[in-house]
C-alpha positions in Angstrom: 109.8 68.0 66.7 107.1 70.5 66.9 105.9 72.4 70.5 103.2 74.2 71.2 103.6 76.3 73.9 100.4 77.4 75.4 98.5 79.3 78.0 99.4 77.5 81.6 96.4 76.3 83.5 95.1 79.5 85.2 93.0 79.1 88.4 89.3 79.6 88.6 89.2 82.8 89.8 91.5 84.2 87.0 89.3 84.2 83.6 92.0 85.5 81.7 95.4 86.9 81.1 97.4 89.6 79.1 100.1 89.1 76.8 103.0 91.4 77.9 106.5 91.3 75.4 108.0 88.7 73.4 111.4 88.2 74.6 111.9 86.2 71.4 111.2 87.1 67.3 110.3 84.3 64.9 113.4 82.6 63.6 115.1 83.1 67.2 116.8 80.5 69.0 115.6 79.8 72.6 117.2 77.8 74.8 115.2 75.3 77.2 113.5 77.0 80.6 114.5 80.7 78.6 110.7 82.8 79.3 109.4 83.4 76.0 106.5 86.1 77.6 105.1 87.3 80.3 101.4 86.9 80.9 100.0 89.4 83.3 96.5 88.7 85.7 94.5 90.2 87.8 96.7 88.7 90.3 100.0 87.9 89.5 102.6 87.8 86.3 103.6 84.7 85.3 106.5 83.5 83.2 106.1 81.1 80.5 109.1 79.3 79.7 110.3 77.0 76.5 110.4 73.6 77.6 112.7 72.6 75.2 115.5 74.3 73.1 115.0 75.4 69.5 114.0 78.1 66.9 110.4 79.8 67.3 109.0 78.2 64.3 105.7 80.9 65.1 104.1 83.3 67.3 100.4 82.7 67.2 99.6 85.7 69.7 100.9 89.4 69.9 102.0 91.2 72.9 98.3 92.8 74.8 96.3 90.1 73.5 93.8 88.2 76.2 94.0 84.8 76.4 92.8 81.4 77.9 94.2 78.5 79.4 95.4 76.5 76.9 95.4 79.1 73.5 98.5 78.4 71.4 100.7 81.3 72.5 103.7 79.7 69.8 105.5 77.2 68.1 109.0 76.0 68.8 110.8 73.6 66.5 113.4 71.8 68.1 115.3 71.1 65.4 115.9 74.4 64.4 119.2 75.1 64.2 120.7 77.9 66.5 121.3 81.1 64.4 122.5 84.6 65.0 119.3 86.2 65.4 119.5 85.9 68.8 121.7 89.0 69.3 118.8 91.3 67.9 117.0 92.0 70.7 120.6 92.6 72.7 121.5 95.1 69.4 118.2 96.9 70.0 118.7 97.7 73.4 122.1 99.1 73.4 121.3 101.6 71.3 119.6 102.7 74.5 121.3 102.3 77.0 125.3 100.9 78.0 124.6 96.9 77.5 127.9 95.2 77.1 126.8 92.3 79.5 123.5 92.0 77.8 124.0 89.0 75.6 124.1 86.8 79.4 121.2 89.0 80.7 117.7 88.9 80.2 115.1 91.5 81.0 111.5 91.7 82.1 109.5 94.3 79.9 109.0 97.1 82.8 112.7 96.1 84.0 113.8 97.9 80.4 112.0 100.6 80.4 113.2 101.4 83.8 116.6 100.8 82.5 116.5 103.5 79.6 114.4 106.0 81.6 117.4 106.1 84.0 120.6 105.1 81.6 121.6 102.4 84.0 124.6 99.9 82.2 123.2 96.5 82.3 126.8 95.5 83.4 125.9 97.0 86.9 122.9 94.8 87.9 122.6 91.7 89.0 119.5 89.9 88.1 117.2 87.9 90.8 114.5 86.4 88.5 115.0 83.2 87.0 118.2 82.2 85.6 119.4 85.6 86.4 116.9 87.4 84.5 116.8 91.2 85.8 113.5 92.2 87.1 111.9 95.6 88.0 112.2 94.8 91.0 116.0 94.5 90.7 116.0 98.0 88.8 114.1 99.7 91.5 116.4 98.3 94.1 120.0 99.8 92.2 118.1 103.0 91.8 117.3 102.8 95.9 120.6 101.9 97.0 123.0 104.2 94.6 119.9 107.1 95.8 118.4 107.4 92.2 115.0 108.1 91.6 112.7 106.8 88.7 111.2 109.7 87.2 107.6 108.0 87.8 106.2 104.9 88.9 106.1 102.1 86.1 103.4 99.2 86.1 104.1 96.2 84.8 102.7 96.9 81.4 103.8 100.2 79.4 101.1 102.4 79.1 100.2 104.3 76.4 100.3 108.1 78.0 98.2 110.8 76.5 99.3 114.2 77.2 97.1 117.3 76.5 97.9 120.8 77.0 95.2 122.9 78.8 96.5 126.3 78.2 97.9 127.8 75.2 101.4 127.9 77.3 101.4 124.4 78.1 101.8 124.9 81.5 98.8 122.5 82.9 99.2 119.1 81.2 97.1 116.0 82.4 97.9 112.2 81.3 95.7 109.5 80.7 97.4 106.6 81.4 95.2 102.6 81.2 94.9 100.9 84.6 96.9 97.9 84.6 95.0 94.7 85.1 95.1 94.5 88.5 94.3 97.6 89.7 91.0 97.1 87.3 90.3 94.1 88.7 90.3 95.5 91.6 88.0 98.3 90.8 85.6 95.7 90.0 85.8 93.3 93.1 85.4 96.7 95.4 82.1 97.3 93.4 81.0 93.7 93.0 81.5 93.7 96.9 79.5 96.8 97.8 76.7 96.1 95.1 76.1 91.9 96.4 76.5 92.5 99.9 75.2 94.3 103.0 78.8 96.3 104.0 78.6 97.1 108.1 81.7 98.2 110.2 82.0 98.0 113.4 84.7 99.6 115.6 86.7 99.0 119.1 90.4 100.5 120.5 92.7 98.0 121.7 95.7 99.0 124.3 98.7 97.7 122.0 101.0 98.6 125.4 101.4 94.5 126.6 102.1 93.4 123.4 104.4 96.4 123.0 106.1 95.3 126.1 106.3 91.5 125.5 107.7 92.2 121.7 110.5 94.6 123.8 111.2 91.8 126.1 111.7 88.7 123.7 112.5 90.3 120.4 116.0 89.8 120.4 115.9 85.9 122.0 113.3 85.0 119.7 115.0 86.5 116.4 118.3 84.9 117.6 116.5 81.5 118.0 113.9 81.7 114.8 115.7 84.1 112.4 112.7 86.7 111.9 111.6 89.7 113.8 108.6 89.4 115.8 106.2 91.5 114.6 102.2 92.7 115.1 101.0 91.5 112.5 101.3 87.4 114.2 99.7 88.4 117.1 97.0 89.3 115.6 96.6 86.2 112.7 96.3 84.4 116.2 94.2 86.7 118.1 91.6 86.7 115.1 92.1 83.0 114.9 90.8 82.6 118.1 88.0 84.7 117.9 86.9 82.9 114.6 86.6 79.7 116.9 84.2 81.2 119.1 82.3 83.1 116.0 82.5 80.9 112.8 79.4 82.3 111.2 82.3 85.2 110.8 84.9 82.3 109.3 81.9 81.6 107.0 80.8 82.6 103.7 77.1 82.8 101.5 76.8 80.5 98.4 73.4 81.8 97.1 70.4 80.8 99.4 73.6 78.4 101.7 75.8 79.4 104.1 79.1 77.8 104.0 80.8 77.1 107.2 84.7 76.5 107.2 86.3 73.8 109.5 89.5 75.6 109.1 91.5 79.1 108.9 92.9 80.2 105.8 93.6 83.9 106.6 94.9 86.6 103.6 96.8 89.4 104.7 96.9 92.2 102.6 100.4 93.0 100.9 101.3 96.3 99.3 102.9 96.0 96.3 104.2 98.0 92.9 101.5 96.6 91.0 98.9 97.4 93.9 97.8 95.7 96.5 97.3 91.7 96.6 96.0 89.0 99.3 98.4 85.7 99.5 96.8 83.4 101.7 98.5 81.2 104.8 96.1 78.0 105.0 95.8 76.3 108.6 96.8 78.8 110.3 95.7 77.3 113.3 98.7 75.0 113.3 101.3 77.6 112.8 103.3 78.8 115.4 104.1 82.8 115.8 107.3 82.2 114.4 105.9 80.5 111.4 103.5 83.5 110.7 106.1 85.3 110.6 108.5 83.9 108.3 105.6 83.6 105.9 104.5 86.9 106.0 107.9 87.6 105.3 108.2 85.7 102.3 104.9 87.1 100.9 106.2 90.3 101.1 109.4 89.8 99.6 107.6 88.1 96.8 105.0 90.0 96.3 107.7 93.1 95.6 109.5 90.7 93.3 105.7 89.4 91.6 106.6 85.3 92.2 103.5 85.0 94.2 101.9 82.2 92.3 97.7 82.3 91.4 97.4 79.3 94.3 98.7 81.7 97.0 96.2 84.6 96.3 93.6 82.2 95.7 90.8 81.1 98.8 91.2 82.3 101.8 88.2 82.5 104.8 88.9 85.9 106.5 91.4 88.7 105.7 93.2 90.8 107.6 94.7 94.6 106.4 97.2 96.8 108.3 96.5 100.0 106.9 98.6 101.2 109.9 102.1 100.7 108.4 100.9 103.7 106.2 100.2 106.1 108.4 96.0 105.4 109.0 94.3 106.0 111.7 90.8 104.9 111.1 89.4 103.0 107.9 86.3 100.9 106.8 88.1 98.3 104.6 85.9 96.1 101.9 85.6 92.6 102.4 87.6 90.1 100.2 84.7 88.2 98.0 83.3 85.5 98.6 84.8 86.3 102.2 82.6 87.6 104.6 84.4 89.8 107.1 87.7 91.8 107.3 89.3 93.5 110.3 91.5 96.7 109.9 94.7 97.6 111.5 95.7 101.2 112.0 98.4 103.3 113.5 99.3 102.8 116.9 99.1 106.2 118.7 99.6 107.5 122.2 96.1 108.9 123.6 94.6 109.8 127.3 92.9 107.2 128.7 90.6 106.9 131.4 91.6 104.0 133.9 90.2 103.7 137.3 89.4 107.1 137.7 92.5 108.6 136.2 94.6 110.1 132.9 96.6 108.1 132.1 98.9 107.9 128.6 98.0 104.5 126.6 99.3 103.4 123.3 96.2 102.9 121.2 95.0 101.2 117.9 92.0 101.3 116.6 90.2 98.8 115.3 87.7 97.9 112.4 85.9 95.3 111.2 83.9 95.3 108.1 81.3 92.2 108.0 78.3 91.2 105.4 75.1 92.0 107.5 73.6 89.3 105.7 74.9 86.6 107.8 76.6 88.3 110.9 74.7 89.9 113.6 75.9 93.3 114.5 76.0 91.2 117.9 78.3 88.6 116.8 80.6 91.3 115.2 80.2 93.2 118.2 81.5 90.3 120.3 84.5 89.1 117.9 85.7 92.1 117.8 86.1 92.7 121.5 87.4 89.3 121.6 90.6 90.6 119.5 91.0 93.1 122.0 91.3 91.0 125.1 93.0 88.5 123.9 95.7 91.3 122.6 95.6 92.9 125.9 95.8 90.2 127.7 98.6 88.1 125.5 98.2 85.0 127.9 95.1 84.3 126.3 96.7 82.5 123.4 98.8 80.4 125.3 95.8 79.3 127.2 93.2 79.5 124.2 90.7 81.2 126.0 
């Protein structure tokens, strides 16, 4: 019987994707759930599979093509019979690197070029990704724990690097290397954001000191009873949560001439990554507890280093929340998320003078940012949400009460 394997269903907001390596050549046999490709997005990579077993019959697109949902990416015949063709691709790359495990092992494009740029044996990873397929991430953590080094950071698609010498002693060499997908995509979004809306920040400092305190009291009981640490970063899902109840022309969003008001709170915080930074979204957060928050923040991360967030995760969202902090900022204007219409800003916690009652005293400060479409929100309303976040941190008892 004949397959087509095609182009999965991509969401709405991603138009397109790019073809990254064949794992298999024409005339190979592939066994059923074995990835075939790798299609990189703005947003995530995703893994197409064979849904059956047999011999790729044809290969309809080439590694860097753009393609739909739905093209034709190959065929599979599934009465092709098994040859010995398979064992190219495990020939080829042992003549870079030691790869006497490699006929069990599959690898992810950026997870092999890692692997010759640092002569790692294949023998001495142990793969993550599905069906034990070693991923860059895997690569990246060998390197980390046996306190090796890449020699440079690898996106997920090779780039094609142009060196040219400056001087006639070749001293001063620059490279031109193509942004990946993602961090072009994001290039446009930042623009698209500051061209169709009217960008305003607004700022506040919030005393991080009782929620400093109450972490230091309950950290230990409440990992031991909920298996993750208790971070920041829940308090203030929840502290914004709250404020969007009282402000929900901030939870809202413009649709040309309407205004679209949410009933509920999706929030996205903003994940680092290798690939760059992405947004997974927690829907309802409302009805999650602290503990929930932060086993899901967890997972994103952990994800989002390994790329299994899926396009549903980064997708929606009504208000976005970015810790530039854990990097060492003090004070930032972030962008807005489209078609979102407000973001708040983290930053580094630092011990300042503070003026209370008449005195100097030592606080441990954040400041605070929040960067709002002027279109919709009153500097008054973003004013007034924004000091809402800061009670309600500084005075923790607040959430339990929902006041």
């Amino acid at each position: 019987m004949i397959i087509e394997i095609k182009v999965p269903v991509l969401a709405e907001s991603v138009p397109d994707a790019t073809l990254l390596e064949w794992q298999k050549n024409i005339g190979e046999f592939v066994e059923r759930g074995e990835i075939l490709i790798d299609l990189e997005t703005d947003k995530v990579t995703l893994e197409v599979a064979s849904p059956e077993a047999g011999m790729v019959k044809d290969i309809l697109k080439k590694s860097g093509d753009v393609v739909l949902t739905d093209d034709i990416l190959a065929v599979i015949d599934t009465e092709g019979a098994r040859t010995t063709a398979n064992t190219a691709e495990a020939s080829n790359t042992q003549n870079i690197v030691d790869n006497s495990d490699n006929e069990n092992k599959r690898l992810g494009p950026a997870a092999r070029k890692l692997i010759a740029e640092n002569n790692i044996a294949i023998s001495s990873l142990t793969g993550t990704g599905n069906k034990g397929r070693i991923t860059k991430a895997d690569v990246l953590n060998y390197l980390e724990t046996n306190k090796q080094a890449p020699e440079k950071d690898v996106t997920s698609v090779t780039p094609t690097v142009e060196i040219r010498p400056i001087s006639k002693d070749q001293s001063r060499i620059e490279e031109r290397v193509p942004m990946t997908r993602l961090r072009k995509k994001t290039a446009e979004r930042l623009l698209i954001a500051q061209s169709e809306n009217a960008l305003l920040s607004t700022f506040n400092e919030v005393d991080m000191k009782p929620i400093m305190n109450l972490r230091s009291r309950f950290k230990e009981e409440f990992e031991e009873r909920y298996g993750v640490r208790l971070g920041f970063m829940s308090f203030f899902v929840k502290a914004a949560v709250e404020a969007l109840k009282k402000f929900p022309i901030v939870n809202a969003a413009v649709d040309g001439d309407d205004i679209i008001y949410h009933g509920f709170f999706d929030i996205g915080v903003a994940v680092g990554s290798e690939r760059g930074l992405v947004v997974p979204i927690m829907r309802d957060v409302e009805n999650m507890s602290l503990a929930d928050i932060e086993r899901r923040i967890r997972d994103f991360g952990e994800r989002a280093r390994d790329g299994k967030l899926t396009i549903d995760e980064l997708t929606g969202g009504t208000f976005t929340i970015s810790n530039g902090g854990v990097y060492g900022s003090l004070l930032s204007t972030p962008i807005i998320n489209t078609p979102q219409s407000a973001i708040l800003g983290m930053h580094k916690i630092q011990d300042r003078p503070m003026v209370e009652n008449g005195e100097i005293v030592i606080k441990s400060m954040m400041y605070l940012a929040l960067t709002y479409d002027h279109r919709i929100i009153d500097g008054r309303d973003a004013v007034q949400f924004l000091d809402t976040i800061r009670r309600t941190l500084e005075e923790p008892s607040r959430l339990l009460l929902a006041i």
